[in-house]
C-alpha positions in Angstrom: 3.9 -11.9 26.6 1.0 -9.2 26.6 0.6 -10.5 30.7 4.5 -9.8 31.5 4.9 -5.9 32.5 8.3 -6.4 31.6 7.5 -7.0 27.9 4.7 -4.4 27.7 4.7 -1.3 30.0 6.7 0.3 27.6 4.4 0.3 25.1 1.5 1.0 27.0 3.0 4.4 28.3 3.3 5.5 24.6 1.6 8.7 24.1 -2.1 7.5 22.6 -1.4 4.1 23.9 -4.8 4.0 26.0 -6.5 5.1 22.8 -4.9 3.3 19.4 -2.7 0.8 21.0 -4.2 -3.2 21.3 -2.2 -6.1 22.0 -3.2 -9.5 20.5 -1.8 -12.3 21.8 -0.5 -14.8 18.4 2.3 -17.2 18.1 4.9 -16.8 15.0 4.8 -20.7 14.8 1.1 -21.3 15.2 -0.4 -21.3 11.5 -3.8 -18.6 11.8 -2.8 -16.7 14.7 -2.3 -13.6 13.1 -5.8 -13.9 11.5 -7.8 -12.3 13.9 -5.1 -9.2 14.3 -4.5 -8.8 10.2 -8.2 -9.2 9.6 -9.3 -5.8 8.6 -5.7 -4.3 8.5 -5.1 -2.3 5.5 -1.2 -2.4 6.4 0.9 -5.3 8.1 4.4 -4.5 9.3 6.3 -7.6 10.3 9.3 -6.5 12.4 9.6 -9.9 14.7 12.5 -12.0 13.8 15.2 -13.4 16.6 18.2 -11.1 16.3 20.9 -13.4 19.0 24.2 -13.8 18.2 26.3 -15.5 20.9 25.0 -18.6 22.7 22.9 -20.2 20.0 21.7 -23.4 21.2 19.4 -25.3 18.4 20.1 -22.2 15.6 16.3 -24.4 13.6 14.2 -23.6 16.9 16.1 -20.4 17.9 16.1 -18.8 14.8 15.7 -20.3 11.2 11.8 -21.7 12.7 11.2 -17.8 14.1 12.2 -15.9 11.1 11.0 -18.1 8.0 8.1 -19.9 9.1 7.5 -17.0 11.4 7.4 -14.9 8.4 5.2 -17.3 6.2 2.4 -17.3 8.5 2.1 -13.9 8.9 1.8 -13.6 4.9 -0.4 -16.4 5.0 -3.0 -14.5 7.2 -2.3 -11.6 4.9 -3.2 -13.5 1.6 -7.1 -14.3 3.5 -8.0 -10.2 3.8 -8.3 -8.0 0.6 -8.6 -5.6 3.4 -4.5 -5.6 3.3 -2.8 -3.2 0.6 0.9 -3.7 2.1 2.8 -5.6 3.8 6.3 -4.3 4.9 9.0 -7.0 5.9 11.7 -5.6 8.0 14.3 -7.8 6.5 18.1 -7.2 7.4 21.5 -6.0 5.4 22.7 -9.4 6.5 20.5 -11.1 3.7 21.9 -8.0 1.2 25.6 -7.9 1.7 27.3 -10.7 1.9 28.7 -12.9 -1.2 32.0 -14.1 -2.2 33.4 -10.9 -4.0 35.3 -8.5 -1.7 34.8 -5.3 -0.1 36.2 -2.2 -0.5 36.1 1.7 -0.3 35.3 1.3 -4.3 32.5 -0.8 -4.1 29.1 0.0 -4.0 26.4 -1.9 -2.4 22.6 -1.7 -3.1 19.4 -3.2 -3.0 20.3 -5.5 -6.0 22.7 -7.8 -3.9 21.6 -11.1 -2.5 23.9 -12.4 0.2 25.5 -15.9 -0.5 23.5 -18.6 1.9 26.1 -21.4 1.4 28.9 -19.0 2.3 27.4 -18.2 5.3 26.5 -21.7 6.1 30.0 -22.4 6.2 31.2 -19.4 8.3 28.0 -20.6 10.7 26.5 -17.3 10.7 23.1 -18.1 11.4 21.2 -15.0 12.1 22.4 -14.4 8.4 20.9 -17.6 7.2 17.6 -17.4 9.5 17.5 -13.7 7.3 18.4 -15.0 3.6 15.7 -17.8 4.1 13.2 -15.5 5.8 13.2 -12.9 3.2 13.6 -15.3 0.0 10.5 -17.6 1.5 8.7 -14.0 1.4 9.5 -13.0 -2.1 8.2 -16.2 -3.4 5.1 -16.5 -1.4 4.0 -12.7 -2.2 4.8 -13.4 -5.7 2.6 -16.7 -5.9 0.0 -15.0 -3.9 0.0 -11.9 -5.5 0.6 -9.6 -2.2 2.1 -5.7 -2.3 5.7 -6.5 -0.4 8.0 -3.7 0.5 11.0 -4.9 2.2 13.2 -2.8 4.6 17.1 -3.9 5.1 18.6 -1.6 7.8 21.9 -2.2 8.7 23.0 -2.6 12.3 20.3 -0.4 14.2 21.3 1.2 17.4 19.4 4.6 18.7 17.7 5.3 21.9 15.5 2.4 23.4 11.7 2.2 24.1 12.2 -1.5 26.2 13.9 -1.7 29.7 16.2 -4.3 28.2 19.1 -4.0 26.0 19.1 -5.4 22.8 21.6 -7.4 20.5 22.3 -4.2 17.9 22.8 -1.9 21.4 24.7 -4.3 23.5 27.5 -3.9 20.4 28.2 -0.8 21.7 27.6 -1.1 25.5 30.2 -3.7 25.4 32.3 -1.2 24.0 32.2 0.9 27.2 31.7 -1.9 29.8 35.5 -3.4 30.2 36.8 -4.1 26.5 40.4 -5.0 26.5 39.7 -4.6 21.9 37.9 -4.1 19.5 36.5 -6.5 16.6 38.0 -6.2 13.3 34.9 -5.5 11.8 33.2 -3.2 9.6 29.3 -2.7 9.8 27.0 -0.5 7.9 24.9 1.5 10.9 21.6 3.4 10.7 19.5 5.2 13.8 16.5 3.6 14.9 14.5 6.8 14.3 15.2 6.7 10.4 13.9 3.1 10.1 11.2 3.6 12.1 10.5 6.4 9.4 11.1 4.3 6.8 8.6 1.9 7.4 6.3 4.4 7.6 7.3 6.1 4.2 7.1 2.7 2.7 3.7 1.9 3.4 2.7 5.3 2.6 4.2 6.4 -0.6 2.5 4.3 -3.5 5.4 4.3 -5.5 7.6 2.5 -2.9 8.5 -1.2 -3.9 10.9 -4.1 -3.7 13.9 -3.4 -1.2 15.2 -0.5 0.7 18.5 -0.7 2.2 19.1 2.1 5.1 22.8 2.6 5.9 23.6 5.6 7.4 27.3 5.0 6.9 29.8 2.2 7.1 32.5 2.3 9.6 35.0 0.2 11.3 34.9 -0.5 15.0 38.3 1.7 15.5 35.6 4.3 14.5 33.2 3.9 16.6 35.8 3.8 19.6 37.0 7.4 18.4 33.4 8.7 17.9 32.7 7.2 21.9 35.6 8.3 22.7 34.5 12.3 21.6 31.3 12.2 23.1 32.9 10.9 26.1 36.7 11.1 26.8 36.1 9.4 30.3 34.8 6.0 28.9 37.6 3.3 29.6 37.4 2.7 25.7 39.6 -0.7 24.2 42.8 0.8 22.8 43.8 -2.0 20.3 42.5 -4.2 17.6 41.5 -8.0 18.7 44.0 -9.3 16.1 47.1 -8.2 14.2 45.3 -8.2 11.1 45.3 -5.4 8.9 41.6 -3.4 9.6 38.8 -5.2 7.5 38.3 -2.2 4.7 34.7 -0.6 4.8 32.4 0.1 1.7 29.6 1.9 0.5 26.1 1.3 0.2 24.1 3.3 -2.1 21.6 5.6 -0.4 20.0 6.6 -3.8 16.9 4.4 -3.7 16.5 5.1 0.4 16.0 8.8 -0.7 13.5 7.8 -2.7 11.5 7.5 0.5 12.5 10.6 1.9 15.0 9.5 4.3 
């Protein structure tokens, strides 16, 4: 990856790049890798987890490998420096909101939900599962091993792009605007790239910052997003109607109390 300008020119035109930026070649599935780039760290951020939705292949090599053993050997690097104070896991809403009760506009998500694995085993929503695994493996190795663990659960991120290439959060919307007869009958919690970015920051910085952190900007239903596009562009050929007769799945909230605590 660090020999494919596709994958890295981006980063290395960052402003400061030729100054603080390295790139270290490691594998998520190779046990140790991560020693020689953690070694002397004083904070970890693990961001790297397969985000695909569509077109899933073998879901255990795609995605449940990537994100839980993925996630284990970084920790496992972590527990050999005392040189490391924090780790921060960028974990995902997916592994936060999702049980058996419904939603509504009365009810109130936060940082104490767990999302059900066995129910979404049996809708096959695997990026969910390769999330609930990744994050509960963490909990209990940092526990055990006695490791400082802030986790960050953004919902849906979309925001401007530092890579050439479109990701899975932004191609939601581009696919919006690129020849959609509908819309999904869906309702996601969205946040901008910018405040997670800033979260991660905050929660490796602020010494009172623990446990989980939910960032949800707000909850909306893709009939609003197509009105917002729509606004900021009244000549996008936008979808006009839902993809099913159903009435519109309701939204929710999601508390924004604790988030606040980190000054976003």
């Amino acid at each position: 990856m660090a020999d494919d300008p596709k994958k890295v020119d981006h980063l290395l035109k960052l402003d400061g790049a030729n100054e603080r930026l390295h790139l270290i070649k490691a594998d998520l599935l190779d046990e140790g890798s991560f020693d020689p780039v953690i070694k002397g760290c004083e904070g970890v951020f693990h961001t790297a987890s397969p985000f695909i939705i569509n077109d899933v292949k073998d879901p255990q090599a795609e995605l449940i490998d990537p994100a839980v053993k993925g996630t284990l050997n970084v920790l496992k690097s972590c527990s050999k420096f005392r040189s490391v104070k924090r780790v921060v896991l960028t974990s995902s809403i997916a592994s936060v909101a999702y049980d058996r009760k419904p939603k509504t506009p009365e009810v109130i998500v936060d940082e104490t939900w767990f999302s059900d694995l066995d129910l979404s085993r049996e809708s096959k929503l695997l990026y969910r599962v390769s999330k609930i695994l990744a994050e509960d493996a963490a909990l209990k190795f940092v526990e055990k091993n006695n490791i400082d663990m802030v986790t960050i659960n953004p919902a849906t991120v979309i925001g401007p792009l530092l890579q050439p290439t479109l990701n899975t959060s932004a191609a939601v919307i581009l696919n919006l605007i690129n020849g959609a007869q509908t819309f999904p009958n869906n309702s996601f919690g969205w946040v901008s790239v910018k405040d997670v970015a800033n979260a991660h920051i905050q929660a490796f910085e602020t010494p009172s910052a623990s446990g989980r952190y939910v960032l949800v900007e707000r909850v909306a239903h893709f009939s609003d997003i197509v009105k917002i596009l729509r606004e900021l562009d009244p000549l996008l050929q936008l979808p006009e109607k839902c993809a099913d007769n159903k009435p519109l799945e309701p939204i929710y909230q999601v508390s924004k109390e604790k988030a606040k605590t980190l000054g976003i």
